[in-house]
C-alpha positions, 0 to 999 in steps of 0.5 A, spaced: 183 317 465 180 322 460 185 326 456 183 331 451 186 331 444 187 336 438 186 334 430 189 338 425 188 338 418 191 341 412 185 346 411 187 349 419 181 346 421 181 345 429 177 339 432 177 338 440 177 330 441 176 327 447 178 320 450 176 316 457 178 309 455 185 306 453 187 304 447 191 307 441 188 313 436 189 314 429 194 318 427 192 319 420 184 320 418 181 324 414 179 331 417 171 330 422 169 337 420 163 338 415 164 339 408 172 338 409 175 331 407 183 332 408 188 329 411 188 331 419 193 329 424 192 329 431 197 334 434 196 334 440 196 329 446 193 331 452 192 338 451 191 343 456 184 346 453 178 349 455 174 347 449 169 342 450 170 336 445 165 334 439 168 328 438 170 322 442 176 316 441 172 309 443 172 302 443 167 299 438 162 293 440 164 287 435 158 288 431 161 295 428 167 292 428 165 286 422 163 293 418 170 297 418 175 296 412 180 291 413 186 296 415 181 300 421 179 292 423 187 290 424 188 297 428 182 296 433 184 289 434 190 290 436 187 295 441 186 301 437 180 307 438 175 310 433 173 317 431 166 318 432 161 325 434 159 326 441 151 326 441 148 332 444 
């Protein structure tokens, strides 16, 4: 399984996602570009895109997960993947 997922923000900043594990995503987060801190909602599930992602849905280790604030530790628990940005 691997969809690509499109995030949106209120500056109009397009972040192309992608996710090869199962697990439920953020609608809401705070846009992953540079130097932009608003709100972004993913958009698109699935997208048919041939840009290549910079971040990537995962599953994160439990070590992690101790450090993450109380509501993203509920959301991972029941299931739920984190935002991070694919490594070159």
């Amino acid at each position: 399984m691997k969809k690509k997922h499109l995030i949106l923000c209120h500056l109009q900043h397009l972040t192309v996602t992608v996710q090869e594990q199962e697990g439920t995503l953020l609608r809401n987060l705070i846009c992953p570009h540079v130097y932009c801190s608003t709100v972004a909602v993913v958009e698109y599930e699935d997208a048919d895109t041939t840009s290549e992602p910079t971040h990537e849905w995962y599953k994160p280790d439990e070590e992690e997960t101790k450090g993450l604030q109380f509501q993203l530790n509920q959301h991972v628990v029941n299931g739920g993947l984190l935002l991070r940005q694919i490594k070159n």
